[in-house]
LODREN-791673 format. One line per field, with one value per atom (N, C-alpha, C, O, CB): atom name; x, y, z. Coordinates in pm, 1 decimal. Glycine has a CB too. Example, Ala and Ser with C-alpha at 12.3 -4.5 7.8 and 13.67 -1.06 7.14 Angstrom:
BEGIN
at	N, CA, C, O, CB, N, CA, C, O, CB .
x	1319.0, 1230.0, 1320.0, 1423.6, 1130.8, 1285.0, 1367.0, 1290.0, 1340.9, 1408.4 .
y	-569.0, -450.0, -330.0, -331.9, -447.3, -225.0, -106.0, 3.0, 113.8, -59.8 .
z	780.0, 780.0, 780.0, 846.5, 904.6, 708.0, 714.0, 787.0, 803.9, 572.5 .
This chain:
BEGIN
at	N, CA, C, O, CB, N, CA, C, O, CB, N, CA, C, O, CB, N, CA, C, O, CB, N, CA, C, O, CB, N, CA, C, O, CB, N, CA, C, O, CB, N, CA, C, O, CB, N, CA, C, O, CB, N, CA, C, O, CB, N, CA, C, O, CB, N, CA, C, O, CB, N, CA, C, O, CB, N, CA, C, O, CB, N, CA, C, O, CB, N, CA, C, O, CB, N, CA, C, O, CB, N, CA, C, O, CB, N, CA, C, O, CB, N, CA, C, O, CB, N, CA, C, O, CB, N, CA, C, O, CB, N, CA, C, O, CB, N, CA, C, O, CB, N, CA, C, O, CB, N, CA, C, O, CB, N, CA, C, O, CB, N, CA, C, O, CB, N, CA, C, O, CB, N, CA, C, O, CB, N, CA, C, O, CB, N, CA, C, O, CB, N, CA, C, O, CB, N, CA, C, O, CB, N, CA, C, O, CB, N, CA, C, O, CB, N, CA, C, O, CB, N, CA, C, O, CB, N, CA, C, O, CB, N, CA, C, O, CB, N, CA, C, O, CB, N, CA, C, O, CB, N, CA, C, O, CB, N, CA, C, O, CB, N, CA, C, O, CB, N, CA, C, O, CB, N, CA, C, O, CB, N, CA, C, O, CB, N, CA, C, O, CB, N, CA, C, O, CB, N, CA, C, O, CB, N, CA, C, O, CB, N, CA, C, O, CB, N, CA, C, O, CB .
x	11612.9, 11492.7, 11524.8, 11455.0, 11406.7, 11619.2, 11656.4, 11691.1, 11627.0, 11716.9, 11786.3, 11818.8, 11755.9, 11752.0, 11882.7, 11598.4, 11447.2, 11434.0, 11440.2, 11303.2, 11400.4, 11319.9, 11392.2, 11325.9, 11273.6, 11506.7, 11580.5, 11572.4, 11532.3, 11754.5, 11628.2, 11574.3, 11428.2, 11379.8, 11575.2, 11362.5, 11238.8, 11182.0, 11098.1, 11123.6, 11222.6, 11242.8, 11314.2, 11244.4, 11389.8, 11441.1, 11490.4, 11428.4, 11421.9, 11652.3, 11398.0, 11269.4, 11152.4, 11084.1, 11219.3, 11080.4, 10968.5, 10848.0, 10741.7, 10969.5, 10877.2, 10770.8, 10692.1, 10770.8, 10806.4, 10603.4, 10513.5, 10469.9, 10392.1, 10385.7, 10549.4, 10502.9, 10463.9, 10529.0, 10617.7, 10403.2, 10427.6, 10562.2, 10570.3, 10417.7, 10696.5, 10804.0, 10848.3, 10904.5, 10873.8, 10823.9, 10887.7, 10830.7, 10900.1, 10871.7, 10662.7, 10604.6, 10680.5, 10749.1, 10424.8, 10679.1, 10749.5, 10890.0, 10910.5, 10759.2, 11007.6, 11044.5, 11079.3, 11171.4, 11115.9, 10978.7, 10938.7, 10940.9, 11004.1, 10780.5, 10867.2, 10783.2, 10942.6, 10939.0, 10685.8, 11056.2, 11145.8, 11205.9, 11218.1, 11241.2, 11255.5, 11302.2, 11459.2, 11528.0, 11287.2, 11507.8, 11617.2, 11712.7, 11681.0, 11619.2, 11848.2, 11974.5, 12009.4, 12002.9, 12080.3, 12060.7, 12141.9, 12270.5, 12313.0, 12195.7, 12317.8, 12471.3, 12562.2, 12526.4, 12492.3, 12687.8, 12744.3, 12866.3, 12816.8, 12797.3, 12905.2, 12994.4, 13114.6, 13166.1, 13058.4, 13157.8, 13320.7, 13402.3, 13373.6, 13407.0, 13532.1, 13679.6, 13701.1, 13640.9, 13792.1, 13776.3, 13852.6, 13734.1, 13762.9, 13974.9, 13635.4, 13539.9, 13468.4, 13423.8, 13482.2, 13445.8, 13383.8, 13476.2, 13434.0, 13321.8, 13660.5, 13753.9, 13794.4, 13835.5, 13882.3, 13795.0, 13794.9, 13673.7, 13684.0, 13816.1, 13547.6, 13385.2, 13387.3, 13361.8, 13282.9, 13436.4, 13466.9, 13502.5, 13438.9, 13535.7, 13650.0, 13767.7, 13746.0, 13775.7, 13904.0, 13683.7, 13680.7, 13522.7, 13475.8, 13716.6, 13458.2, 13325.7, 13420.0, 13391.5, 13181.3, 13498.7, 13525.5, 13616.7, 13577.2, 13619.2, 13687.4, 13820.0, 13730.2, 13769.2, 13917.7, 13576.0, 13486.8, 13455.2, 13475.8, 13378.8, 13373.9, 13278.8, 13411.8, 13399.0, 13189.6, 13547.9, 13645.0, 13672.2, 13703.9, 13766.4, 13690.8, 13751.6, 13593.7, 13596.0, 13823.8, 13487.6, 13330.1, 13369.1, 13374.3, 13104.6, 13394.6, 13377.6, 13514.1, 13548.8, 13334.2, 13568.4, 13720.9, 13673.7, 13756.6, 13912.5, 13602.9, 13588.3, 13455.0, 13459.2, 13544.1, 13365.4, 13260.7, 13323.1, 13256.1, 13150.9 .
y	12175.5, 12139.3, 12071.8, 12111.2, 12048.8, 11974.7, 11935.5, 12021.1, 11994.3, 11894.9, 12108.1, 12238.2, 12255.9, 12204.2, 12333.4, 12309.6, 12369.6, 12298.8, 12321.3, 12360.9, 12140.7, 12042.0, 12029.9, 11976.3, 11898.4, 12046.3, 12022.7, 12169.2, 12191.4, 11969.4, 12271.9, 12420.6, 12422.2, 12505.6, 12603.6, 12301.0, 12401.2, 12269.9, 12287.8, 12480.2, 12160.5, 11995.2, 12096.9, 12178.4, 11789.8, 12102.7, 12175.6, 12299.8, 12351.8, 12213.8, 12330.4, 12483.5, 12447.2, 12528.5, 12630.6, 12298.1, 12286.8, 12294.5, 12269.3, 12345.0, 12344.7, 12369.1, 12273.2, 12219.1, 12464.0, 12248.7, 12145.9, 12201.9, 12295.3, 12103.2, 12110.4, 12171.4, 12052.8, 11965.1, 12261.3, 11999.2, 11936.8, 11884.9, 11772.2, 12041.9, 11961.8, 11930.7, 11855.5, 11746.0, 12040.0, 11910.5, 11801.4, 11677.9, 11576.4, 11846.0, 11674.3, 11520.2, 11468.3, 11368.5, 11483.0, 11539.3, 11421.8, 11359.2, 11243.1, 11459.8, 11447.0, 11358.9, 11274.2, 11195.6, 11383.6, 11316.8, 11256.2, 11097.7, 11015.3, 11317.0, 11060.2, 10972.4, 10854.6, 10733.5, 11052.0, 10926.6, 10843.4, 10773.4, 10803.7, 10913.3, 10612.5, 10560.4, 10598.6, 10621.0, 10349.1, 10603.3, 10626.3, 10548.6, 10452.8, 10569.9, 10633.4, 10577.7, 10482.8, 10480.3, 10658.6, 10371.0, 10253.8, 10331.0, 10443.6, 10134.0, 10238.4, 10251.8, 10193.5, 10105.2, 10142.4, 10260.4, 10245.8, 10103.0, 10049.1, 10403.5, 10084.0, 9906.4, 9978.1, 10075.8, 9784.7, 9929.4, 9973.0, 9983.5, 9949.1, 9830.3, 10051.1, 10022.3, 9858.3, 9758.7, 10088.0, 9875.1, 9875.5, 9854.5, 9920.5, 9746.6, 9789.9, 9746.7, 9816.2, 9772.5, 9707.5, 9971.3, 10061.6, 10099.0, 10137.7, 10184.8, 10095.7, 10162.2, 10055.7, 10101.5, 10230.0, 9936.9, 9836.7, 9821.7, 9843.0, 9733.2, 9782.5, 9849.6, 9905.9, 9870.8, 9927.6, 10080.6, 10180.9, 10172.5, 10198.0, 10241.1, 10121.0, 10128.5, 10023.6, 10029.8, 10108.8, 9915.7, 9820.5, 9845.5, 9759.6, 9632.6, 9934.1, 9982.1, 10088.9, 10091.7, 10088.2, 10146.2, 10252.7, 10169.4, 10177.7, 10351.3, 10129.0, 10007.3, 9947.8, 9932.1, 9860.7, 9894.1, 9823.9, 9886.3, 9840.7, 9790.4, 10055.2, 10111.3, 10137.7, 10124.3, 10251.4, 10183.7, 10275.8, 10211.1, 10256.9, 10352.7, 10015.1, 9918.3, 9908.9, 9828.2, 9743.9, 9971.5, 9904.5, 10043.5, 10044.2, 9886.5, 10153.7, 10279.4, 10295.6, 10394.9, 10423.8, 10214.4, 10208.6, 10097.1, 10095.1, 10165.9, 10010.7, 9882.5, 9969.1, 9939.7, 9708.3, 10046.8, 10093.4, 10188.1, 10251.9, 10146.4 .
z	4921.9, 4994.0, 5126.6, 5220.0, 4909.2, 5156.3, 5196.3, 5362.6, 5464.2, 5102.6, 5357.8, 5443.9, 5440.6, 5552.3, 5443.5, 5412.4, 5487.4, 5585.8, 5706.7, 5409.8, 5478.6, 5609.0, 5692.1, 5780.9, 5590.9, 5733.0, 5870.2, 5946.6, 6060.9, 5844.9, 5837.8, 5975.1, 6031.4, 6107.9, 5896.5, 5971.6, 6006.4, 6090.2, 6178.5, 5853.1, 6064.4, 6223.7, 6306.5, 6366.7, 6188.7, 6317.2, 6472.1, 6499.7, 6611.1, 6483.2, 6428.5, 6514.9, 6539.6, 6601.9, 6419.0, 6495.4, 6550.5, 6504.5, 6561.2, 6619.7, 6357.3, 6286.6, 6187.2, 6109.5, 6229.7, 6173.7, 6096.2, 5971.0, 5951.9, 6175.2, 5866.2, 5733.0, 5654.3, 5711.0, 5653.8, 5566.1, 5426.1, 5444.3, 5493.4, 5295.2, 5406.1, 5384.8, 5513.9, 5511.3, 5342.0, 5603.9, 5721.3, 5723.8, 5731.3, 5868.8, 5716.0, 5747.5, 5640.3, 5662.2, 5737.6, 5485.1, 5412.5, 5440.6, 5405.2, 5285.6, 5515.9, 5520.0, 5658.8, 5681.0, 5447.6, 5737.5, 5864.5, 5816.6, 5882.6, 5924.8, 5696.5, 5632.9, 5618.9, 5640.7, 5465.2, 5581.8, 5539.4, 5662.7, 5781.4, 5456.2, 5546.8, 5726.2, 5737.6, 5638.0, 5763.9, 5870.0, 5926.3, 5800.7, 5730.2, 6088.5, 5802.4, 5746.6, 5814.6, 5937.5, 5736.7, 5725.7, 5786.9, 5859.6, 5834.0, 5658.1, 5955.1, 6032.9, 5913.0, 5835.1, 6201.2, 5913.1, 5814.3, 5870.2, 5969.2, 5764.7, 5859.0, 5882.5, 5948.8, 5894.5, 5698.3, 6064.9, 6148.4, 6019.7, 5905.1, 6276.2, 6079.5, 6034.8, 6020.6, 6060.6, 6154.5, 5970.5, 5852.1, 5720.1, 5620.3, 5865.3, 5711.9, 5658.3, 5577.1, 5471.0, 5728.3, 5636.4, 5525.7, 5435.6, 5326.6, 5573.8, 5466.1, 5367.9, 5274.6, 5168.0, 5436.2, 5282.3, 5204.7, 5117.2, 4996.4, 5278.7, 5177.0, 5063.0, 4990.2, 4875.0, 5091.9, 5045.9, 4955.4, 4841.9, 4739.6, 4987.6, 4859.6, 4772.6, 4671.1, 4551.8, 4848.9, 4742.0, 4610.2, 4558.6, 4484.0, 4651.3, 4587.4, 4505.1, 4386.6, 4266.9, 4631.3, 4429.3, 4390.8, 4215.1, 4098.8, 4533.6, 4247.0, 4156.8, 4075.9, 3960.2, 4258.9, 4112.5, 4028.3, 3921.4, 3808.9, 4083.7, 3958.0, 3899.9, 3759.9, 3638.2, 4000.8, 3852.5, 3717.9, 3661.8, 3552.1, 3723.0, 3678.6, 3579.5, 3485.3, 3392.3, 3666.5, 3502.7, 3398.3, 3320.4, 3197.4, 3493.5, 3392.7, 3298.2, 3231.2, 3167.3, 3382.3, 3247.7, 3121.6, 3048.4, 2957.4, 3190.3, 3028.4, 2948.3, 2857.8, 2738.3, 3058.6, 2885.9, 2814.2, 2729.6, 2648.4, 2894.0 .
């Protein structure tokens, strides 16, 4: 669905599917270097040390 609503925003066309997701707000900016690979990684080390203890 997703790939519609964008072919059919850059061509210009007004559907349902575009206002909806016209409707959504903008993505956050994601955090500089070094900062997002450190986030990452220790999101990443968290989730696999809960799903080895379950």
């Amino acid at each position: 669905m997703g790939r519609l609503a964008a072919a059919e925003q850059i061509l210009g066309v007004q559907t349902d599917l575009t206002r909806i997701y016209q409707g959504f707000p903008e993505p956050k900016k994601l955090p500089p270097q070094p900062f997002l690979t450190i986030g990452a990684k220790a999101t990443l080390a968290i989730r696999e040390r809960r799903a080895g203890i379950e």
